[in-house]
N, CA, C and O atoms as a Tripos MOL2 file, in Angstrom:
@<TRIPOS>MOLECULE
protein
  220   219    55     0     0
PROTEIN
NO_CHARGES

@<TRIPOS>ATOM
      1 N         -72.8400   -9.4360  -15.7210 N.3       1 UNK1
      2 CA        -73.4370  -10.6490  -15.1990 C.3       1 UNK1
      3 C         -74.8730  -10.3480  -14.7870 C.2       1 UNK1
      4 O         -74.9590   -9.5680  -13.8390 O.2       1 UNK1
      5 N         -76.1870  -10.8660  -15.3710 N.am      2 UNK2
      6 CA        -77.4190  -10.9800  -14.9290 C.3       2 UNK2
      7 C         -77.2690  -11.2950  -13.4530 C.2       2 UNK2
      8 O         -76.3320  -11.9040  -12.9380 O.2       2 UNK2
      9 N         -78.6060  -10.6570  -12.7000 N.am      3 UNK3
     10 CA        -78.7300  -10.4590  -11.4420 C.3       3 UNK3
     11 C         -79.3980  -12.0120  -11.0740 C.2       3 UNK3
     12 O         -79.4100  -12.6140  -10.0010 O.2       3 UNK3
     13 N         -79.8960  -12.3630  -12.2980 N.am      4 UNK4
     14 CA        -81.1310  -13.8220  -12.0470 C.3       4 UNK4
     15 C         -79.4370  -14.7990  -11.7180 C.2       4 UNK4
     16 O         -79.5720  -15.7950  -11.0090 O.2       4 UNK4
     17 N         -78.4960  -14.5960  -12.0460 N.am      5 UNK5
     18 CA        -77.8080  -16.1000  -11.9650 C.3       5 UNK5
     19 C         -76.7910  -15.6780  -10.4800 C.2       5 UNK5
     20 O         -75.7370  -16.2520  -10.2040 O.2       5 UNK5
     21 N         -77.4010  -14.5770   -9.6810 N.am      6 UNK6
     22 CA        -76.6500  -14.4940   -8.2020 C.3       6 UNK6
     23 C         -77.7770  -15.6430   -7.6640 C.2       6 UNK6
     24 O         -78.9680  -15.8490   -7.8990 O.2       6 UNK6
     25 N         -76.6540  -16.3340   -6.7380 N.am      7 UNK7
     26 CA        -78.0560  -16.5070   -5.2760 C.3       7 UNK7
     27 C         -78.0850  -15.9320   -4.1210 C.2       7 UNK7
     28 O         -77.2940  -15.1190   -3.6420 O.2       7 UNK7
     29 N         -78.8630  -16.3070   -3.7630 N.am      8 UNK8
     30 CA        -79.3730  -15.7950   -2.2270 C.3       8 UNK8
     31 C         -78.5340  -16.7980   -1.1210 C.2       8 UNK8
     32 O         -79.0510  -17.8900   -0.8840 O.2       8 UNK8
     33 N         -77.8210  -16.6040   -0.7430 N.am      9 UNK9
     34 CA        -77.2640  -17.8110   -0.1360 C.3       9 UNK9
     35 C         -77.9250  -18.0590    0.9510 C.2       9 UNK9
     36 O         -78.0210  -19.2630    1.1900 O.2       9 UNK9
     37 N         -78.6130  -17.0840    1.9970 N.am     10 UNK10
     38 CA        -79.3540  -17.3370    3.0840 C.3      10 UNK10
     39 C         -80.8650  -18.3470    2.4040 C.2      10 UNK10
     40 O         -81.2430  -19.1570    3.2500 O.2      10 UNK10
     41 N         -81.4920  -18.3770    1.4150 N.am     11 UNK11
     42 CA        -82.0950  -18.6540    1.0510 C.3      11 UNK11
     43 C         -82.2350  -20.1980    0.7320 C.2      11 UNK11
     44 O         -83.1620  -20.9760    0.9570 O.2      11 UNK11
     45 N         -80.7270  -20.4180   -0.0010 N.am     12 UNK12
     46 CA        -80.8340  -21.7410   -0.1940 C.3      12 UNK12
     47 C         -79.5120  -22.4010    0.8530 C.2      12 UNK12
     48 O         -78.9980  -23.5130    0.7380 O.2      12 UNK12
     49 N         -79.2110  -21.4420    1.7710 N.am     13 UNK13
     50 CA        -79.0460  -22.2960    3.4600 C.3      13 UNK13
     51 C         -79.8000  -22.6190    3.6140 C.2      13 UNK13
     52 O         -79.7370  -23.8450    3.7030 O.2      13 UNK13
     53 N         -81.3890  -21.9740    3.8320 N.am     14 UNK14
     54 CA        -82.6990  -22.3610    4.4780 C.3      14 UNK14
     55 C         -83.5060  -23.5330    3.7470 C.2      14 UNK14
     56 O         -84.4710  -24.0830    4.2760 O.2      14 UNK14
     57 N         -83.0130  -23.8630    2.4690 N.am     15 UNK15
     58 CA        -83.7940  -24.8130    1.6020 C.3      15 UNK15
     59 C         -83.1430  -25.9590    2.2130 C.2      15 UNK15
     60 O         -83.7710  -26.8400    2.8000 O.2      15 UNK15
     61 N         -81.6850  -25.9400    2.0520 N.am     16 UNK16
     62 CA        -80.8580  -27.2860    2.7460 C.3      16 UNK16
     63 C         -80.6800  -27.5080    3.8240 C.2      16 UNK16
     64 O         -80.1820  -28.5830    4.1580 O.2      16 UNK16
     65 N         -80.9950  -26.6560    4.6300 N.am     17 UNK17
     66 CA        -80.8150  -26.8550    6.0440 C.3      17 UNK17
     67 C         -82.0470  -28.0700    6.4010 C.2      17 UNK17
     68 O         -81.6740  -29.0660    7.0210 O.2      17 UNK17
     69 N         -83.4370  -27.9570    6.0110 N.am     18 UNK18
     70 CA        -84.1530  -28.2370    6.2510 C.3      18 UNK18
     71 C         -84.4010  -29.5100    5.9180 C.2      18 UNK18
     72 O         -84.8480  -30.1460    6.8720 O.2      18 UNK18
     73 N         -84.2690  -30.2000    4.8080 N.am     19 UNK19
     74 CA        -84.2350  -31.9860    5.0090 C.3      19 UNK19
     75 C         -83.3510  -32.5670    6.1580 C.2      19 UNK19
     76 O         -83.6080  -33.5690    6.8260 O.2      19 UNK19
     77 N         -81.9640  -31.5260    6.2930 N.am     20 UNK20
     78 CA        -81.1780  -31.9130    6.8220 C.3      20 UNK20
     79 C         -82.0720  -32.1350    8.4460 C.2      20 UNK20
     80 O         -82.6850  -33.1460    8.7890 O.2      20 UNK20
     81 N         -81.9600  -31.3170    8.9520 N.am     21 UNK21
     82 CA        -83.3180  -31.1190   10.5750 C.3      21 UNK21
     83 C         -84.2300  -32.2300   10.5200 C.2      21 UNK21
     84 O         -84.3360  -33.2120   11.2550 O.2      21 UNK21
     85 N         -85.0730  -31.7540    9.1630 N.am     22 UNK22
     86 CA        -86.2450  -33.0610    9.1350 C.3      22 UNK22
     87 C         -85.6010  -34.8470    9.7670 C.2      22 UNK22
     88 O         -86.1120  -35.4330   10.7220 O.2      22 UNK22
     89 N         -84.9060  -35.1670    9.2800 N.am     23 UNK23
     90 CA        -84.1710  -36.3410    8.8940 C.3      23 UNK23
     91 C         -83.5430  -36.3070   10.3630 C.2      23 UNK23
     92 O         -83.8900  -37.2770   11.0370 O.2      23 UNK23
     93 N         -82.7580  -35.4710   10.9590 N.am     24 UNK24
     94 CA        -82.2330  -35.5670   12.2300 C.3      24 UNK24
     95 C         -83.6320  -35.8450   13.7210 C.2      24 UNK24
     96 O         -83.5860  -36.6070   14.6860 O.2      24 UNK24
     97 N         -84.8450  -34.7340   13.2390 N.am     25 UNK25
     98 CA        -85.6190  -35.3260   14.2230 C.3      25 UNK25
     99 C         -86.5080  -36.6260   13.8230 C.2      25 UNK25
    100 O         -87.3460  -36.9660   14.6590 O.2      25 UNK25
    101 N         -86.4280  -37.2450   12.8480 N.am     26 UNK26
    102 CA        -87.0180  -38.5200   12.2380 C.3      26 UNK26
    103 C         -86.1390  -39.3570   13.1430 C.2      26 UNK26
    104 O         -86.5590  -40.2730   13.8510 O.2      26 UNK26
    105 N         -84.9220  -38.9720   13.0590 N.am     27 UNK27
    106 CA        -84.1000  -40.3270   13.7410 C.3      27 UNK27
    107 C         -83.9330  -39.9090   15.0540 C.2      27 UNK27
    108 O         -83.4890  -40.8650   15.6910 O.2      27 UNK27
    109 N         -84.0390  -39.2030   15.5660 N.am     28 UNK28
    110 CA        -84.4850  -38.6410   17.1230 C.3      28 UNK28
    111 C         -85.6430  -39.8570   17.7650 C.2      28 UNK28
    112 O         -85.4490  -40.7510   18.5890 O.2      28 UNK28
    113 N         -86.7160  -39.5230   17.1210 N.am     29 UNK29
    114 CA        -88.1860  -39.6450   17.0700 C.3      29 UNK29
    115 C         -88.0330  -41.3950   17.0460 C.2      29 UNK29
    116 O         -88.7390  -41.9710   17.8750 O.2      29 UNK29
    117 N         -87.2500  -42.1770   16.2450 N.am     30 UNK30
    118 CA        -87.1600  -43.4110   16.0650 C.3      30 UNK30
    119 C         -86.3480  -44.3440   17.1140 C.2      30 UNK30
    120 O         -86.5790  -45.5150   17.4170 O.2      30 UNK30
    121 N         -85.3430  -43.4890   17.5690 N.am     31 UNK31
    122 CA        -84.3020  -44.1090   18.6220 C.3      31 UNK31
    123 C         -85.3580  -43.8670   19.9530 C.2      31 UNK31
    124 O         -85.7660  -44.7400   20.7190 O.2      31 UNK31
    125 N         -85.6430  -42.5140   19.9800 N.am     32 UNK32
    126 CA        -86.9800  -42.8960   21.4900 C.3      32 UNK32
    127 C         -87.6310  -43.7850   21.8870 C.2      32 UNK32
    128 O         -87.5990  -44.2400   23.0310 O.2      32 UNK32
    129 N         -88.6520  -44.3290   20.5360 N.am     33 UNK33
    130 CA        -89.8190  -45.3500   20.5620 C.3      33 UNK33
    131 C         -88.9660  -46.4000   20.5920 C.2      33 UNK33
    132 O         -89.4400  -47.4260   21.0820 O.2      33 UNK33
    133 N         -87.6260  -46.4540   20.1370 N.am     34 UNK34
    134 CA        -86.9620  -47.9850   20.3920 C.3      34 UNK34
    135 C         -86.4350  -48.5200   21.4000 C.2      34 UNK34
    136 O         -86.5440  -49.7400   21.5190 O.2      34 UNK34
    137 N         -85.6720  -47.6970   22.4700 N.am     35 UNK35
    138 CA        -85.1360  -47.0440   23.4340 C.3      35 UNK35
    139 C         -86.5900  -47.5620   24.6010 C.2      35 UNK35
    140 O         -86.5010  -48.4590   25.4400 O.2      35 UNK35
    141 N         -87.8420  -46.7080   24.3330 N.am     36 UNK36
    142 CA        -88.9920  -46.9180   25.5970 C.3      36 UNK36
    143 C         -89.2750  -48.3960   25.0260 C.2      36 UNK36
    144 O         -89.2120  -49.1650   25.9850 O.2      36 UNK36
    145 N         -89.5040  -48.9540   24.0790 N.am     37 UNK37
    146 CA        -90.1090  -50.3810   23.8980 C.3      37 UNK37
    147 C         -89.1530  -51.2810   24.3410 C.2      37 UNK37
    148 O         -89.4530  -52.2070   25.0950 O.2      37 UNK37
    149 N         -87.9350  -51.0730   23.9050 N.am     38 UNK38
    150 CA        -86.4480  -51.9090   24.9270 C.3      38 UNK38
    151 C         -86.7620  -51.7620   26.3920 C.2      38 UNK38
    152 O         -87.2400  -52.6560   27.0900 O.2      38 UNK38
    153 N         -86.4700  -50.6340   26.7630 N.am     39 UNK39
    154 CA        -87.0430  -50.3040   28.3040 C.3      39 UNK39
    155 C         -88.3650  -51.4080   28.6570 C.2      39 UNK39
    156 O         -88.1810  -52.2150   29.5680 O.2      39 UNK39
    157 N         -89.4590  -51.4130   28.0400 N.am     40 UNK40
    158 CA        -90.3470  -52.3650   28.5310 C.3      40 UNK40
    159 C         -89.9130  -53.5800   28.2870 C.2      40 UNK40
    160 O         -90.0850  -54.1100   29.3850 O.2      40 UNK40
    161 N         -89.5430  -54.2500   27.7130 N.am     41 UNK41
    162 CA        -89.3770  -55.3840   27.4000 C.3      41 UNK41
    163 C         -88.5930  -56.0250   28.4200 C.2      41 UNK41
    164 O         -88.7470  -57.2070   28.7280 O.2      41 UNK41
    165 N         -87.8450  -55.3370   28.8870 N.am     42 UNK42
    166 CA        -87.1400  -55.4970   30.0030 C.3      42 UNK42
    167 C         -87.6480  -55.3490   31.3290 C.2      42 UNK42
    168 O         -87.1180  -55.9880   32.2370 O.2      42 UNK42
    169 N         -88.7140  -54.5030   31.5770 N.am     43 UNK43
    170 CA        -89.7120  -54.2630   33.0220 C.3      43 UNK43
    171 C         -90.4420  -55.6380   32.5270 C.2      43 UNK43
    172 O         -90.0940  -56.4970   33.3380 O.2      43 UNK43
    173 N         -91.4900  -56.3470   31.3340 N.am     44 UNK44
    174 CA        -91.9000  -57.4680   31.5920 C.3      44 UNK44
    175 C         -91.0900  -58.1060   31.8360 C.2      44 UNK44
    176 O         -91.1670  -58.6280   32.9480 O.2      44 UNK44
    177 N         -90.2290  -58.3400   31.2340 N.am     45 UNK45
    178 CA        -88.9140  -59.4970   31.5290 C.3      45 UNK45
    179 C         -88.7730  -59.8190   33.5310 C.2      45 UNK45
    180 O         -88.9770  -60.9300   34.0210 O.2      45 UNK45
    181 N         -88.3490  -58.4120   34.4630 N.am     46 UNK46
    182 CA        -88.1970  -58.8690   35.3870 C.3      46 UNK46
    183 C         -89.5930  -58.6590   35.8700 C.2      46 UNK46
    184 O         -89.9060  -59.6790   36.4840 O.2      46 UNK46
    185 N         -90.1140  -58.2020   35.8710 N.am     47 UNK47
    186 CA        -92.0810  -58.3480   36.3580 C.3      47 UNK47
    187 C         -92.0960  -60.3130   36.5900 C.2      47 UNK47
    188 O         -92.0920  -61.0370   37.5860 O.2      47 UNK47
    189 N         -92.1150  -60.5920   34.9560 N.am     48 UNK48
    190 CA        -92.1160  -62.1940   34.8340 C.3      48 UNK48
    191 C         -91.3370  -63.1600   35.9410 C.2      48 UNK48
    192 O         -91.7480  -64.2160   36.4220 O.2      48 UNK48
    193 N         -90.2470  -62.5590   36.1600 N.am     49 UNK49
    194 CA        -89.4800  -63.5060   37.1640 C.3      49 UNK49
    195 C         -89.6420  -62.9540   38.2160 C.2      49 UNK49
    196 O         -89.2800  -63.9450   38.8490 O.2      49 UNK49
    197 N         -89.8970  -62.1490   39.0890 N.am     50 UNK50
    198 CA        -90.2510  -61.8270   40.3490 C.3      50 UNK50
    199 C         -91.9090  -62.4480   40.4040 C.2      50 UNK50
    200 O         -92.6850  -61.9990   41.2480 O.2      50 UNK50
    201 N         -92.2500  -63.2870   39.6310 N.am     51 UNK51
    202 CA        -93.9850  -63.4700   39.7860 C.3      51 UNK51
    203 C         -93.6580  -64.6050   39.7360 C.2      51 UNK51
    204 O         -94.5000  -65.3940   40.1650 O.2      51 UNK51
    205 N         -92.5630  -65.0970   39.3030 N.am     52 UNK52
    206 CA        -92.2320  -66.9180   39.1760 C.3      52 UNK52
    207 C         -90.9410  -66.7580   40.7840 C.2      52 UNK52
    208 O         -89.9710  -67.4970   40.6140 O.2      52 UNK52
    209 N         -90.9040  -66.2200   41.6870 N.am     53 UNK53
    210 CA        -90.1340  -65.9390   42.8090 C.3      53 UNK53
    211 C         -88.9080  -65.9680   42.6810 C.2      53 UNK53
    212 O         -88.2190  -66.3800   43.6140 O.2      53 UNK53
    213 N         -88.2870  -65.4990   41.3850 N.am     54 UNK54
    214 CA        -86.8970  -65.3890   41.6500 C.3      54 UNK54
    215 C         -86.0620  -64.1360   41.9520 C.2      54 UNK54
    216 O         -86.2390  -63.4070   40.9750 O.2      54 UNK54
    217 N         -85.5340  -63.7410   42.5080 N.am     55 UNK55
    218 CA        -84.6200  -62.5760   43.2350 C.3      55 UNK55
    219 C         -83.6180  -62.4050   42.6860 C.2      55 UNK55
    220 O         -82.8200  -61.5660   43.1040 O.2      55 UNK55
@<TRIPOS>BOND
     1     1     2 1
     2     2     3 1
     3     3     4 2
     4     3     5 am
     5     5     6 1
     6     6     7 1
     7     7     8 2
     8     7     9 am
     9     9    10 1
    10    10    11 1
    11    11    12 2
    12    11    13 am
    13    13    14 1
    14    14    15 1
    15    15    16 2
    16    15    17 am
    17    17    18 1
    18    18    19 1
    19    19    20 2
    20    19    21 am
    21    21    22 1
    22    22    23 1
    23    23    24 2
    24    23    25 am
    25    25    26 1
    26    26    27 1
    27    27    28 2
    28    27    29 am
    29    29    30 1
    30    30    31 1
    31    31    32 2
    32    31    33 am
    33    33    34 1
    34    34    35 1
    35    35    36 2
    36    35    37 am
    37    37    38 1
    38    38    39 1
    39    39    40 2
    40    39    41 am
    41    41    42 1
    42    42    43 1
    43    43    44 2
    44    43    45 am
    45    45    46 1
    46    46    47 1
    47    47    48 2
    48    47    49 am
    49    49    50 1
    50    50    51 1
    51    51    52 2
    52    51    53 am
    53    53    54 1
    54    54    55 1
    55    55    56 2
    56    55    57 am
    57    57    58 1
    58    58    59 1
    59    59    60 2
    60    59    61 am
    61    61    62 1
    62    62    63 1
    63    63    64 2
    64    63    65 am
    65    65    66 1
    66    66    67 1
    67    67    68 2
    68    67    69 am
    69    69    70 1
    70    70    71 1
    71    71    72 2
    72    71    73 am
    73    73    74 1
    74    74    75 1
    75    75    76 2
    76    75    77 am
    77    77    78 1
    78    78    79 1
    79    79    80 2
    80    79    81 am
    81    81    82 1
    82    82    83 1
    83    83    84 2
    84    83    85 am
    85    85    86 1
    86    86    87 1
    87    87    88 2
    88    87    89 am
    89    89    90 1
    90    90    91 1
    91    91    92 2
    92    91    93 am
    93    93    94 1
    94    94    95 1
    95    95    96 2
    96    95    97 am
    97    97    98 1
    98    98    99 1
    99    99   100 2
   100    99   101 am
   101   101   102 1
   102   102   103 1
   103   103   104 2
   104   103   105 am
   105   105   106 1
   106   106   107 1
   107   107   108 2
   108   107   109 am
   109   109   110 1
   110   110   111 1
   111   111   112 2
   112   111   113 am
   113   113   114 1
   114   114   115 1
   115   115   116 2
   116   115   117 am
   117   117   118 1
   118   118   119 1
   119   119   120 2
   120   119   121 am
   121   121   122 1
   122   122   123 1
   123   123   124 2
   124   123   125 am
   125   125   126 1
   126   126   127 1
   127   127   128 2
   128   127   129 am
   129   129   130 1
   130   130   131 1
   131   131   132 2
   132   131   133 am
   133   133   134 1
   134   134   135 1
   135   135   136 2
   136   135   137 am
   137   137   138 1
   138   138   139 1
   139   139   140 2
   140   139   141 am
   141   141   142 1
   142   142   143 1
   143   143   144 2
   144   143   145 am
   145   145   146 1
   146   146   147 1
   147   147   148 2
   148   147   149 am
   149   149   150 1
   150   150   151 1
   151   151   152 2
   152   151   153 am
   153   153   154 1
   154   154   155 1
   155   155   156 2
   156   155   157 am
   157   157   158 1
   158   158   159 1
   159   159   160 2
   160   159   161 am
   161   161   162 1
   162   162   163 1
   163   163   164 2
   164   163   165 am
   165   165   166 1
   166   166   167 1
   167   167   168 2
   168   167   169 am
   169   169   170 1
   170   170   171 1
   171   171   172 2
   172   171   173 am
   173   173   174 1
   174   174   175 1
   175   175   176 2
   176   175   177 am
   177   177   178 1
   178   178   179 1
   179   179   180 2
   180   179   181 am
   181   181   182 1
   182   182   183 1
   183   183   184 2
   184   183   185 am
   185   185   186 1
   186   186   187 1
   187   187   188 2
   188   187   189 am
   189   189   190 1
   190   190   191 1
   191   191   192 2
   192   191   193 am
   193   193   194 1
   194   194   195 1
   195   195   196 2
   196   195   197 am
   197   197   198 1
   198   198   199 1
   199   199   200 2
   200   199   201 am
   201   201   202 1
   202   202   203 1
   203   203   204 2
   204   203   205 am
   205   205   206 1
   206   206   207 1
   207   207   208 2
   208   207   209 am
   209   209   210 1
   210   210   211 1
   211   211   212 2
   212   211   213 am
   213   213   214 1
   214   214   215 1
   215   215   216 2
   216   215   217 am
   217   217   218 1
   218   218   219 1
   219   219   220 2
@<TRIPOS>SUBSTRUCTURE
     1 UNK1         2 RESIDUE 1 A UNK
     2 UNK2         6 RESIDUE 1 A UNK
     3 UNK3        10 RESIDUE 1 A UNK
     4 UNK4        14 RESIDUE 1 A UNK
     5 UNK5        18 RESIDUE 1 A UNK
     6 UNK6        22 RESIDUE 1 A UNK
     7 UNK7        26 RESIDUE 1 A UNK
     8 UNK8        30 RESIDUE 1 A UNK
     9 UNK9        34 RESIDUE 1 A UNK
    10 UNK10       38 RESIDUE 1 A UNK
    11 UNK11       42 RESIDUE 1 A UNK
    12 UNK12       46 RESIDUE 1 A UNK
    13 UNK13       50 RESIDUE 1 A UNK
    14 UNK14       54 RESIDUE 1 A UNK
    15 UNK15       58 RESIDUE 1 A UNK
    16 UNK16       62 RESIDUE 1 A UNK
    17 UNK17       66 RESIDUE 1 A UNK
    18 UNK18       70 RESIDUE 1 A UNK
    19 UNK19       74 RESIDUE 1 A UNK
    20 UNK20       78 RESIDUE 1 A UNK
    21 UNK21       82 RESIDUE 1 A UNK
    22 UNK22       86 RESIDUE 1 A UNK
    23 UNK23       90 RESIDUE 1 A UNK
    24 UNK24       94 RESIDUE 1 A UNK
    25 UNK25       98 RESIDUE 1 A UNK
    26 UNK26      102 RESIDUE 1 A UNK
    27 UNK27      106 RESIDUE 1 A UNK
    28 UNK28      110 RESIDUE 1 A UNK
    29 UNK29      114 RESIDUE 1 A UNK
    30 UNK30      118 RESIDUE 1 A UNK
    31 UNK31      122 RESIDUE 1 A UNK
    32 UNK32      126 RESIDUE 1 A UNK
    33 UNK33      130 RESIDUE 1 A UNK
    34 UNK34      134 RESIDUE 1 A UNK
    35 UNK35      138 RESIDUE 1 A UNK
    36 UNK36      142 RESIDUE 1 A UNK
    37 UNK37      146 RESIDUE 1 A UNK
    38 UNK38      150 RESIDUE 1 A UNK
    39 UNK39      154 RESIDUE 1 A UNK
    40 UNK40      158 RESIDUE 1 A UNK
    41 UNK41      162 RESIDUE 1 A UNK
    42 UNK42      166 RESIDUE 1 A UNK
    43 UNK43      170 RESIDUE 1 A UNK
    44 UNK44      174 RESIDUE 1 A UNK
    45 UNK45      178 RESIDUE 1 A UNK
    46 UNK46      182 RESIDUE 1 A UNK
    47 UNK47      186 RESIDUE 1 A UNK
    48 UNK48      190 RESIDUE 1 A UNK
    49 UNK49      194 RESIDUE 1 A UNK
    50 UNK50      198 RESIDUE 1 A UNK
    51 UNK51      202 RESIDUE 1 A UNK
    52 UNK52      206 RESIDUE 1 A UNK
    53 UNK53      210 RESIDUE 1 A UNK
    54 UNK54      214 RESIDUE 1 A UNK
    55 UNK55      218 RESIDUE 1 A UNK
């Protein structure tokens, strides 16, 4: 058996591992900014009604 048709398995762990990560902190990164803009939307929300006097 030619040596060219072994793989490296650490090698192409490290090839696949890596979209995999990418893609996990993409959706990290996306639930945050959605998460803090929800969060505000909700501080104007009661900002708005404590300025119109409701409790």
């Amino acid at each position: 058996m030619p040596t060219a048709q072994i793989t490296d398995l650490a090698a192409w762990k490290a090839a696949h591992a890596r979209p995999i990560a990418d893609a996990c902190r993409w959706s990290e990164a996306v639930e945050t900014l959605w998460l803090a803009n929800l969060r505000i939307g909700f501080a104007w929300q009661r900002m708005f009604l404590r300025a119109l006097g409701a409790r």
